[in-house]
MARVEXDREN-988594 format. One line per 3 residues: number of its first residue (from 1); for each residue z, x, y of C-alpha. Coordinates in nm, 3 decimals. Last residue first. Example, Ala and Ser with C-alpha at 12.3 -4.5 7.8 and 13.67 -1.06 7.14 Angstrom:
2	0.714:1.367:-0.106 ~ 0.780:1.230:-0.450
***
This chain:
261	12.677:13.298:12.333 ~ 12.716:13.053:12.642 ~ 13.051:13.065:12.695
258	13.056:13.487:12.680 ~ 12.781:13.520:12.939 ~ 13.027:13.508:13.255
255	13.304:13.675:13.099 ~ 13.082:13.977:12.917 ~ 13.067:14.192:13.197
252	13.461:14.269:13.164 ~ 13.466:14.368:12.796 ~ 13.544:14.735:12.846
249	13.924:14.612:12.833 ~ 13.868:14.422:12.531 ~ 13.742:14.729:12.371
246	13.987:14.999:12.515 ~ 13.912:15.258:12.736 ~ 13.619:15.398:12.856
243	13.385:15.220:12.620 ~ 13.136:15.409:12.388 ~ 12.833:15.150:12.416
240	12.593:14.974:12.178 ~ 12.636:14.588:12.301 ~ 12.342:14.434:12.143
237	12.076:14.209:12.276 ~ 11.976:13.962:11.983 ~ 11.648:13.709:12.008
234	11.624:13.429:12.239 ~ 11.390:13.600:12.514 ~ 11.253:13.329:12.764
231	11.115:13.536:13.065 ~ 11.355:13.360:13.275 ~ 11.689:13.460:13.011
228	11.614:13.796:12.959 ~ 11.528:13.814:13.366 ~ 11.900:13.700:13.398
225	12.056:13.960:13.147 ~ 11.869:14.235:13.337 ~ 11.970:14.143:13.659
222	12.329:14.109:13.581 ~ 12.287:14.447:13.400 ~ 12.227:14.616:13.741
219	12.198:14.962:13.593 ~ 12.368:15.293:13.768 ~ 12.705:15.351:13.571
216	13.008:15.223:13.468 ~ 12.921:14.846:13.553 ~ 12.822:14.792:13.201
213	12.997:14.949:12.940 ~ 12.969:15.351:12.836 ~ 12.641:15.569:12.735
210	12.772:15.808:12.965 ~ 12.560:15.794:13.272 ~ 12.420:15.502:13.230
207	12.495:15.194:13.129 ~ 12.489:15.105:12.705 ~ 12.221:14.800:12.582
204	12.064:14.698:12.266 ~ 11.771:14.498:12.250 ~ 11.591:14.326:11.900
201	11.249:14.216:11.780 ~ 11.032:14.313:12.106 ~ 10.642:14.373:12.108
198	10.581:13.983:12.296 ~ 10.849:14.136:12.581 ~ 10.646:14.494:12.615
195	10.546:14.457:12.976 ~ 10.834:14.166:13.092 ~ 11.084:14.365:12.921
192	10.884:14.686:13.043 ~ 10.923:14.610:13.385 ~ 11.277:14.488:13.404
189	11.366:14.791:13.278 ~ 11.190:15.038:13.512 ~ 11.349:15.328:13.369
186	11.124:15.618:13.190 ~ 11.345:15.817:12.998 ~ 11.674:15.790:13.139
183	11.672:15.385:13.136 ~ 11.466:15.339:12.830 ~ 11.747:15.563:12.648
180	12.001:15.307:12.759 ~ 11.826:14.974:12.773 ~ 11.753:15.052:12.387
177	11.427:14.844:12.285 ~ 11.398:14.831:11.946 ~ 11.017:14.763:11.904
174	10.865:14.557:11.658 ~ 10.726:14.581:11.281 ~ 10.704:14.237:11.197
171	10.319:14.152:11.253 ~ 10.184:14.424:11.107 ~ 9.892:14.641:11.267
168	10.056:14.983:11.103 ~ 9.882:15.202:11.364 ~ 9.948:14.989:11.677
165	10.343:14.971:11.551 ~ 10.329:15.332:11.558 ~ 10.114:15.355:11.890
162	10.413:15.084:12.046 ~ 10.694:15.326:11.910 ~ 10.532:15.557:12.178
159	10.459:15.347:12.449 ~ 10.827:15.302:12.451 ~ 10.891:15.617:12.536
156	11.088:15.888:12.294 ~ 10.956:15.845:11.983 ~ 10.956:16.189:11.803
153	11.286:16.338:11.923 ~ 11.254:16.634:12.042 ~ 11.557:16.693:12.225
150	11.794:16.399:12.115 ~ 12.048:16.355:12.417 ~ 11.810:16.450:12.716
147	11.479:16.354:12.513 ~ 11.578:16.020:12.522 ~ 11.532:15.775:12.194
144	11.251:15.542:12.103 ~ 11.367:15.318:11.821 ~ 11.143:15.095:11.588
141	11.233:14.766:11.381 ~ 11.155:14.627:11.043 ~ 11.165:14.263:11.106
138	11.302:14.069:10.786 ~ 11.243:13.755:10.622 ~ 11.150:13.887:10.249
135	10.809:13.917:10.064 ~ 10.728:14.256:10.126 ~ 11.028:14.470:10.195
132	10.919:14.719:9.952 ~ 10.529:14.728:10.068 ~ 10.669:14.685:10.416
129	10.859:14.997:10.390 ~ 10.633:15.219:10.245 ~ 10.410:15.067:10.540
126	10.633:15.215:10.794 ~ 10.665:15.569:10.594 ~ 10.317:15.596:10.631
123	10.301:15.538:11.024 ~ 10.595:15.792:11.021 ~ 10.386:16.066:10.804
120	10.075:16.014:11.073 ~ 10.346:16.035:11.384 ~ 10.444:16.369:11.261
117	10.061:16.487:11.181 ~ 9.995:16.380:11.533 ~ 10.272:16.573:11.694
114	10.167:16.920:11.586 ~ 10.505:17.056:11.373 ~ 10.576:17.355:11.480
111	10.855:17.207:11.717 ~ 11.031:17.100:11.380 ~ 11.046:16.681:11.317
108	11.344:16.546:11.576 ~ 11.394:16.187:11.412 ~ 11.246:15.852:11.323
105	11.502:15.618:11.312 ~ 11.404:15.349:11.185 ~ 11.605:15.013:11.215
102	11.623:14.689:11.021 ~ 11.632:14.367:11.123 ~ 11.689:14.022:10.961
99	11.986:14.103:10.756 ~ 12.032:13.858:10.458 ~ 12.336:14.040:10.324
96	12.314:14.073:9.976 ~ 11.951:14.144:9.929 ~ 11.929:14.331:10.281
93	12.208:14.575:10.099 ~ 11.987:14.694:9.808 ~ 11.704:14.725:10.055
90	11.839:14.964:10.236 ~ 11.938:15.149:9.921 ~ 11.613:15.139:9.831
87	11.463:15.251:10.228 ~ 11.733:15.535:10.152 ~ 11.526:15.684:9.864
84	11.202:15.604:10.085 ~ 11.361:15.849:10.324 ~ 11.451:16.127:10.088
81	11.131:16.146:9.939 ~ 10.935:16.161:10.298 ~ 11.178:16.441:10.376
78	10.833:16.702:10.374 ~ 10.682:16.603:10.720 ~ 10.992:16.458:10.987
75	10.872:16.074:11.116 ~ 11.133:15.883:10.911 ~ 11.365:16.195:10.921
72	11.644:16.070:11.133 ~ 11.929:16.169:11.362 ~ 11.969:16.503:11.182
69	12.206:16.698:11.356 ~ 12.398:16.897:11.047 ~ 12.656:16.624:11.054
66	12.401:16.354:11.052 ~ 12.262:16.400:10.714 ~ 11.964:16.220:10.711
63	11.926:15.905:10.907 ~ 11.961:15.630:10.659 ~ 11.783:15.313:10.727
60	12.014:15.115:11.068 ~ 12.208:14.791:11.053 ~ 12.087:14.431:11.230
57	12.255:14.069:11.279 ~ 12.567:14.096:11.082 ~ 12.614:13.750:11.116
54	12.971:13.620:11.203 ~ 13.156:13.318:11.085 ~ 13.473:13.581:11.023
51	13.513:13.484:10.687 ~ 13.138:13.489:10.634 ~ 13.085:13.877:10.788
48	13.398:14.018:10.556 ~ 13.259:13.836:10.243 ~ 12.881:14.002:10.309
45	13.071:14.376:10.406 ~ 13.253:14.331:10.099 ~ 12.943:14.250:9.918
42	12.727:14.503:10.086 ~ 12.999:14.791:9.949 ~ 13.147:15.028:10.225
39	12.980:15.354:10.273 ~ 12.645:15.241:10.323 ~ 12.659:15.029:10.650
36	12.528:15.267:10.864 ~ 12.459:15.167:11.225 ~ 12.661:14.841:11.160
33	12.569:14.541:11.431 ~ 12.770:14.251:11.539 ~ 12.698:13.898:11.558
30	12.817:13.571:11.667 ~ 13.057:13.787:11.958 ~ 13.326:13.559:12.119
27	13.610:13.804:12.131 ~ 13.780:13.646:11.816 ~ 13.411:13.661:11.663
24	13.445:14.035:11.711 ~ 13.812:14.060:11.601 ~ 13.709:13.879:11.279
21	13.468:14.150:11.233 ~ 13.640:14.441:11.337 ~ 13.915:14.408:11.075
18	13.823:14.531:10.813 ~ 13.622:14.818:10.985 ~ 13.931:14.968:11.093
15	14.064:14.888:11.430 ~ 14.097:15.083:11.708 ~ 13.714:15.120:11.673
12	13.629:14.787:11.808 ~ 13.284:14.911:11.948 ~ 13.097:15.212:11.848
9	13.010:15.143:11.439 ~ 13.101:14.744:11.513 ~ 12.798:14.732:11.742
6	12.853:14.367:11.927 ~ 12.592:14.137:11.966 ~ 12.472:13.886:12.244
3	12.302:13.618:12.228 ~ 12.000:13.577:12.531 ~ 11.989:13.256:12.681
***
């Protein structure tokens, strides 16, 4: 059976941070997600995570400055410097936390930039990353994102992260497989989990339209969830959504998964 995950950066945000972790494991979450951990210390974050008998089960590299648009620069020519400077900080927290996967976020590199030379800078920026992670239990995980929200973006098919992880030939750089920008990309979900399954370190899920909770929008998450669990896939699916009301109340599609998590 698939565990599921709850993103503390989207989800339980009537709350502040603090308290979003024992609410989580109050809900019956084991692990939550942080997109950006960074502005809160890792050894609060590592005392807030025990108390609650949670594990904070994934958290993103920086992303640039996402304020002016930047939703990473991993595979962006010229902010090589600044993303190996967060890949330190990353690693900084992964030393107190024990986080087992990490997340690139490769970003929208300029339209003059040809595509190869792009995808060459993010292959390099991989193995900078395995050089400094070298040594310690984690999966270093990439993200295709849709075109429709993130015009651009350099990974935005899952074919795509799969060159990257082609390129690199390591055995713990895997896919992150986002049910919500697979679904407006390509779709076909059930397809590529059965496709891509061996490729996959972590899953995160929103419906769609609107990026909100199951049974908002057009995917048959029941399905989903049950070919997760034929096809054998223990690892972390995440829920990553904006929900249309409050958390517990967006919660409903959990009930019949939430007493075996």
């Amino acid at each position: 059976m698939p565990k599921f995950s709850i993103n503390l950066s989207l989800l339980l945000t009537e709350l502040p941070l603090q308290d979003r972790f024992a609410a989580a494991a109050a809900l019956g979450f084991k692990g939550v997600e942080i997109q950006f951990p960074y502005d809160h210390a890792a050894n609060e974050l590592a005392d807030l995570a025990a108390a609650a008998g949670v594990e904070i089960v994934l958290y993103n590299f920086l992303a640039g400055d996402l304020t002016a648009g930047d939703v990473g620069i991993a595979g962006i020519p010229g902010r090589e410097d600044e993303f190996r400077r967060g890949v330190d900080l990353a690693r900084q927290y992964h030393d107190v936390l024990g986080t087992k996967r990490l997340n690139i976020l490769a970003g929208k590199p300029p339209p003059e930039i040809p595509r190869d030379d792009a995808m060459t800078v993010l292959a390099k920026n991989v193995e900078h990353v395995l050089d400094v992670f070298s040594g310690r239990d984690v999966t270093i995980l990439l993200e295709p994102a849709n075109g429709i929200d993130h015009p651009n973006f350099l990974l935005q098919r899952t074919e795509d992260a799969a060159e990257i992880i082609e390129r690199v030939a390591a055995g713990n750089v895997k896919i992150q497989l986002d049910l919500y920008h697979r679904q407006i990309m390509q779709g076909d979900l059930i397809h590529v989990l059965r496709m891509f399954l061996p490729f996959i370190g972590h899953i995160q899920f929103a419906d769609v339209p609107g990026r909100h909770e199951p049974g908002t929008g057009e995917i048959n998450f029941r399905a989903i969830f049950n070919a997760l669990d034929k096809l054998g896939y223990e690892e972390w699916v995440g829920a990553e959504y904006l929900p249309t009301s409050t958390t517990e109340e967006s919660l409903v599609w959990f009930e019949e998964w939430r007493t075996e998590n």
